[in-house]
TORLO-127471 format. One record per residue: z, y, x of N, C-alpha, C, O, CB in turn. Coordinates in steps of 0.001 Angstrom, whole numbers, plus 500000, padded with zeros to 6 digits. Glycine has a CB too. Layout:
BEGIN
ZYXZYXZYXZYXZYX/...
This chain:
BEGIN
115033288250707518114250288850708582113415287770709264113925286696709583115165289568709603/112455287981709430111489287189710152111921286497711587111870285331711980110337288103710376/112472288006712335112864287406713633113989285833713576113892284980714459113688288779714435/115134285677712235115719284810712002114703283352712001115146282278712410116403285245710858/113332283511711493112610281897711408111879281758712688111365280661712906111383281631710039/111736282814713680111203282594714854111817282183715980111210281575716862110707283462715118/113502282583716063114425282776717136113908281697717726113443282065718805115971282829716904/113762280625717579113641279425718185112568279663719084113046279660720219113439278300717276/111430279854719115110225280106719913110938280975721246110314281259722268108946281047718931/112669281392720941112340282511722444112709281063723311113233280006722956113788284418722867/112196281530724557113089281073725647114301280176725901115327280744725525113442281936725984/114507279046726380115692278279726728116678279167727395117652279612726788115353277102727619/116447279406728549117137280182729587117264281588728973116274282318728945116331280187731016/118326281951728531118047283400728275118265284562729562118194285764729303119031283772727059/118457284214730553117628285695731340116128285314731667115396285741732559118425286211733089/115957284636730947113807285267730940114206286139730452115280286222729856112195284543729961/113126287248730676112651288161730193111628288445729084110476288452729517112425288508730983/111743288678727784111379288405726968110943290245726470111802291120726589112363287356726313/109718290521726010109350292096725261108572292061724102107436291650723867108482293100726183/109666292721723262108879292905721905107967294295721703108271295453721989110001292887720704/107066293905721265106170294648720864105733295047718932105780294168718071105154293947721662/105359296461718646105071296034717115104181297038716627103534297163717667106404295961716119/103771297671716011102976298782715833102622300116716209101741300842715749103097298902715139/103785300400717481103614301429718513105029302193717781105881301823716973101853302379718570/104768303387718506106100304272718418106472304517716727107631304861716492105795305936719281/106069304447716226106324304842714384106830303255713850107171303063712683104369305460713274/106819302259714807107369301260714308108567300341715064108539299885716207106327300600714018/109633300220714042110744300094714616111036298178714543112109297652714839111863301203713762/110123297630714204110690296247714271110862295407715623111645294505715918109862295475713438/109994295943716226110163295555718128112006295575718924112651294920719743109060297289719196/112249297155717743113720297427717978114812296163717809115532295484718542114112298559716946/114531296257716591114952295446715947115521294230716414116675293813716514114205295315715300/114234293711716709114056292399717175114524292608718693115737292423718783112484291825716955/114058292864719632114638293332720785116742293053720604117373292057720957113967295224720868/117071293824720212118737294004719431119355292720718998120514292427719290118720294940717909/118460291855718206118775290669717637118530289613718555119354288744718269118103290479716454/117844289237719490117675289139720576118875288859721426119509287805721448117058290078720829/119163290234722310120487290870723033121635289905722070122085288914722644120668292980722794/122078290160720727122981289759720126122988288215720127123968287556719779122950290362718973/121857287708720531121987286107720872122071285573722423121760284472722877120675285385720266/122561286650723028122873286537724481121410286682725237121584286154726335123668285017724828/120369287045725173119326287137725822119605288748726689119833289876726253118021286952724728/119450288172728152120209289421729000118588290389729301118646291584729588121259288672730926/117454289768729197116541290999729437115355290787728439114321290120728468115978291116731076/115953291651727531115328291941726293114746293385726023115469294288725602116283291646725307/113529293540726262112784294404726423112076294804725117111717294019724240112049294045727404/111901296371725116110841296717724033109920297583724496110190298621725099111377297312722820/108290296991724100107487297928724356107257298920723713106041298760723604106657297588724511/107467299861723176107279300976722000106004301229722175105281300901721235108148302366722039/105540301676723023104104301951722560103150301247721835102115301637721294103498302137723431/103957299515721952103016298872720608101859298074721006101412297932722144102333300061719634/101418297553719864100048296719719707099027297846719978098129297438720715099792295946718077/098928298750719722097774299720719989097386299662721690096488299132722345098299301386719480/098610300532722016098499300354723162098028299017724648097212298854725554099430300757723047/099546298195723837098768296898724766096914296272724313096166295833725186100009295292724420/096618296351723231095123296583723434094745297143724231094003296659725086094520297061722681/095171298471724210094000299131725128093948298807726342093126299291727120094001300482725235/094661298104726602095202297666727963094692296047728146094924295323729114097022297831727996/094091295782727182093522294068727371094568293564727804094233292876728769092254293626728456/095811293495727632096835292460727716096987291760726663096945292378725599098003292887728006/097206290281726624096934289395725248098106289555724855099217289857725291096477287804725259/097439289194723630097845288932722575097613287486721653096516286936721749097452289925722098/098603286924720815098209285653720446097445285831718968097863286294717906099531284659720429/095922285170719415095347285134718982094396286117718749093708285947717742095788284743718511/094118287386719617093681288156719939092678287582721045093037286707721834094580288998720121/091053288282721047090333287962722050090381288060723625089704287522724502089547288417721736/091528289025723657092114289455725320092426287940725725091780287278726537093849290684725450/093741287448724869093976286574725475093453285222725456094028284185725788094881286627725378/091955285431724898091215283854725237091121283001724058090099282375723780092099282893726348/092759282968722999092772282628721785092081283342720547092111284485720091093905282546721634/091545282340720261090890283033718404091186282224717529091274281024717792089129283210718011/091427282775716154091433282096714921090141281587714744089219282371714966091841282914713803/089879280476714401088307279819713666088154280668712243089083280662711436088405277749713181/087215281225712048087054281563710518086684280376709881085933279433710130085979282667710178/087655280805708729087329279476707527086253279605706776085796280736706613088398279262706394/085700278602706234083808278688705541084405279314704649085437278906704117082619277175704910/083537280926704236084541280945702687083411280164701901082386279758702449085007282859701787/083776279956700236083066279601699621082078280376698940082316281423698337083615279052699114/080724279715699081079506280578698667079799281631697454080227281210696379078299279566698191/079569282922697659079725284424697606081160285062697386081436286040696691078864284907696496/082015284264698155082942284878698658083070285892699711082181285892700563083478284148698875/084173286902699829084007287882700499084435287374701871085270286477701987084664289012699943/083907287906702802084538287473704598086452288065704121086916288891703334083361289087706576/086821287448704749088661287526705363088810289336705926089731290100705638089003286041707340/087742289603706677088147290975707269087171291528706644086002291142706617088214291267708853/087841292852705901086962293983705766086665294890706912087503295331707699087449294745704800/085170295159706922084862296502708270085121297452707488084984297534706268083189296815709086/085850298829708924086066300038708021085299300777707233085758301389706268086437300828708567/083915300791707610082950301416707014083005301054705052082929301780704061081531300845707920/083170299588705264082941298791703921084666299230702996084790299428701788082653296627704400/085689299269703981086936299660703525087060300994702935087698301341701942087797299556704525/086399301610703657085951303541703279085712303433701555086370303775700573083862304299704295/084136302632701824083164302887700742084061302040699251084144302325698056081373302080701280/084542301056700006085909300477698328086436300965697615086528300882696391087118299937698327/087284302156699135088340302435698343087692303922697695088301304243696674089871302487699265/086535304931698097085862305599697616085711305478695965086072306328695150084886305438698340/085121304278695705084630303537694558085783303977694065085886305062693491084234301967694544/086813303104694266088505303334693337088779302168692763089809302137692089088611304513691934/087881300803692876087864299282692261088817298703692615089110297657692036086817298392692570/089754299272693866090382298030694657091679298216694382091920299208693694090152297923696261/092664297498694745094421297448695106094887296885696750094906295768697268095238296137693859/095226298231697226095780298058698483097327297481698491098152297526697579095681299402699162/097439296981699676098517296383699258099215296688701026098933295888701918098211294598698498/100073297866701294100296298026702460101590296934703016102116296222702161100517299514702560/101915296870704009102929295728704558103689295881705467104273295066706181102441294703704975/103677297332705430104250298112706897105889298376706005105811298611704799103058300110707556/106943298334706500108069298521706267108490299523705047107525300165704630108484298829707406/109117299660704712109458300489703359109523301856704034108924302803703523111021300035702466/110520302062705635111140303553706084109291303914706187108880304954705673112486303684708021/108255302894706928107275303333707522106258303981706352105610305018706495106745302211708381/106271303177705235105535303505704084105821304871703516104925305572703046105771302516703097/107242305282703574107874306146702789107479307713703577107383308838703087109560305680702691/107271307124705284106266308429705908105150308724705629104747309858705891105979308441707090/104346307804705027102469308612704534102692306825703997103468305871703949100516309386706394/101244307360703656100538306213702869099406306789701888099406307843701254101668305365701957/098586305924701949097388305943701115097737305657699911098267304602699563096366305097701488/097310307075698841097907307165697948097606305935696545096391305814696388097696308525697787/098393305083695590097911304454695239098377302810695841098444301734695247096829305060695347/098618303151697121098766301638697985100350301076697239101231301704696651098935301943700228/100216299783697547101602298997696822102206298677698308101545298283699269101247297267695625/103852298981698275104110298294699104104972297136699070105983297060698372104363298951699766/104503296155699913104885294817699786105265294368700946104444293508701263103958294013699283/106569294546702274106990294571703183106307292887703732106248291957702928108497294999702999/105873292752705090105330291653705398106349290418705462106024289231705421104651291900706582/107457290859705554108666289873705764108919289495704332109681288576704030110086290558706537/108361290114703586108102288990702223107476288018702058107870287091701350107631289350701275/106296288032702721105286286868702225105825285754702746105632284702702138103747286961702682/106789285744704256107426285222705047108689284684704363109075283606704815107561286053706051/109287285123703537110997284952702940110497284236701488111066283240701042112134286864702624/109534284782700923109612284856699358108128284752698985107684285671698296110349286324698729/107251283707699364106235283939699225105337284092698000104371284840697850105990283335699840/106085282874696839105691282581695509105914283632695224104879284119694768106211281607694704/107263284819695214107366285825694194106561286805694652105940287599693945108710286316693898/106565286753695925104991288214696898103610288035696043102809288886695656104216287574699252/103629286448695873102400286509695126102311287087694187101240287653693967101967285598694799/103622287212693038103398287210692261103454288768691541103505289075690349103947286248692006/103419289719692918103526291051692895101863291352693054101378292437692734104612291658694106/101029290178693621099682290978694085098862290994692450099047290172691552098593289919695602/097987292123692424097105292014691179095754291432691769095162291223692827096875293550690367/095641291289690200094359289788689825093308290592689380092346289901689045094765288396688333/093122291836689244092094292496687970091344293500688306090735294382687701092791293088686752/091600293016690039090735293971691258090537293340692406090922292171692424091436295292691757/089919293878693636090008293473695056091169293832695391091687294806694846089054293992695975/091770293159696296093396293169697095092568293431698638091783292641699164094655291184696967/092987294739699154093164294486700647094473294896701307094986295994701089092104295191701373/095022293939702160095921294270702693095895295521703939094867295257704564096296293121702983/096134295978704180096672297305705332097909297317705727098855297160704955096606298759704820/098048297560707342099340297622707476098747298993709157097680299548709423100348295603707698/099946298985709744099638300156711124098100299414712510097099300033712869101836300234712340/098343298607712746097969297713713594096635296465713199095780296005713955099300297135713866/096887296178711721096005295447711632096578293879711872095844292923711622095011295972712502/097781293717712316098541292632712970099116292095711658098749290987711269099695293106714178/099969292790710974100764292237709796100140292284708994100579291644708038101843292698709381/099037292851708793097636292723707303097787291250707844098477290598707061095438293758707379/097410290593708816096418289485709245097586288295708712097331287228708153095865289483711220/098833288808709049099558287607708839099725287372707496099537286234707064100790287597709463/100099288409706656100180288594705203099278287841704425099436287255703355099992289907704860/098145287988705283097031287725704346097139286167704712096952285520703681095432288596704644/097395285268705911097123284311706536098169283048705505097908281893705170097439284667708231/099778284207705165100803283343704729099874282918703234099663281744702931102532284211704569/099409284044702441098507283683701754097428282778701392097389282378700228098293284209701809/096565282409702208095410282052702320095897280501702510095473279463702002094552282848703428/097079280782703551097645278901703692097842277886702537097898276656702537099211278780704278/097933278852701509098846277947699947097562278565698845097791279341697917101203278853699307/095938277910699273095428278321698216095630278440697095095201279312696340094835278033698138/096339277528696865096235277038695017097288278223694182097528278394692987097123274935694647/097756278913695421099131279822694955098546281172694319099168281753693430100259280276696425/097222281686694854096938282961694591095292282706694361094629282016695137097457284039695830/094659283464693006093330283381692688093301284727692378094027285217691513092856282372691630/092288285526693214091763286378692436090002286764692533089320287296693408092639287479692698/089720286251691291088166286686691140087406287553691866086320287131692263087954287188690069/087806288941692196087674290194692322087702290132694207087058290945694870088966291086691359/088510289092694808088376288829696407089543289350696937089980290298696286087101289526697166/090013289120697648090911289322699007090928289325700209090552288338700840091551288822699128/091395290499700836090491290702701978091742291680702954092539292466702442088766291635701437/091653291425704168092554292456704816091857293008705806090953292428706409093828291959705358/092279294266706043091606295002707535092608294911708352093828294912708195091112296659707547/091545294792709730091791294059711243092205295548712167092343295373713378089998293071711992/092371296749711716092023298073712035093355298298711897094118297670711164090957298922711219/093748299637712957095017299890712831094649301361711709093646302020711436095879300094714508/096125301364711304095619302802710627096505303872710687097607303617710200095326302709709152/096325305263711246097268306481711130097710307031709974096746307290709254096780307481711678/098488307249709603098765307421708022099761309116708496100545309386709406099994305607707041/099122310002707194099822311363707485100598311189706132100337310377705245098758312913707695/101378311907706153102382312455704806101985312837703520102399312495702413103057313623705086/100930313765703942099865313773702900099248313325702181098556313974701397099318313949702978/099317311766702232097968310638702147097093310847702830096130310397702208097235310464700990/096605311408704110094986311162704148095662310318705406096834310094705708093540312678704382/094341309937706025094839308663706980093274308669707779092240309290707533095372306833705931/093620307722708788092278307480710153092529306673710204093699306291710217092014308018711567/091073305671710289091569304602710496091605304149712110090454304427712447090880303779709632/092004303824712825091790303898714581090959302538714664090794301571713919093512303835715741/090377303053716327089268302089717078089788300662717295089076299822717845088857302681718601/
């Protein structure tokens, strides 16, 4: 579990008050983590359920989010390489085409509620645990975009990636969206503002 390589980042003092946050109410890792937390003696361990969506809308930062002042530098890609973030418009018209391989990162229970039909799932706490073998699940013989609820765990997925160039080549580009996305049972899906 992820929260296991982070614990360290909480707090010395454990009655700070500490709140996890994660993809809003359909996502349970905030729980999680929150619980695991508590179980390491942290006495006010909070969860926001309503999520990354929400605290957006609310311009409360986020790390590495523009609310809170921090940004990632984009890296130069190399001449006619694709940008790092796909816009939805351009994400629409891809996956329209049918050229690409999605690669969702949202939890197995979360995937197993909707999903875009076609999408692979590849839990984000892989790229994190097991990264060589995550790679070695992504395909080479198309575009890869990552998707996840929030747009948060695409970014990291793609980031654990991008850190260990030499680990993953694919001709065809890699690319994740920054967009959260509603996913119905059905497959069809929205992508949100």
């Amino acid at each position: 579990m992820l929260f296991d390589q982070k614990k360290g980042q909480l707090p010395a003092d454990k009655n700070t008050p500490v709140i996890f946050y994660c993809g809003g109410h359909h996502c349970d890792l905030s729980h999680h983590s929150a619980a695991a937390a508590a179980k390491l003696g942290y006495t006010k361990a909070y969860v926001y359920s309503a999520g990354v969506p929400e605290w957006k809308k609310q311009e409360l930062p986020l790390w590495g989010n523009e609310a809170s002042g921090v940004t990632v530098a984009a890296k130069a890609a190399a001449p006619g390489a694709l940008p790092e973030v796909i816009t939805p418009d351009e994400f629409l018209a891809v996956l329209a085409a049918g050229n690409v391989s999605l690669v969702d990162v949202r939890s197995e229970r979360e995937f197993a509620t909707g999903s875009i039909p076609g999408a692979i799932n590849i839990p984000d706490g892989d790229f994190y645990n097991s990264l060589d073998q995550t790679i070695k699940k992504l395909p080479t013989d198309r575009r890869v975009i990552i998707i996840c609820a929030t747009g948060a765990r695409s970014a990291g997925a793609f980031f654990a990636v991008t850190d260990e160039p030499d680990q993953y080549k694919n001709p065809h580009g890699f690319q994740y969206l920054s967009k959260g996305i509603a996913y119905d049972a059905d497959g069809k899906f929205t992508i949100l503002p």
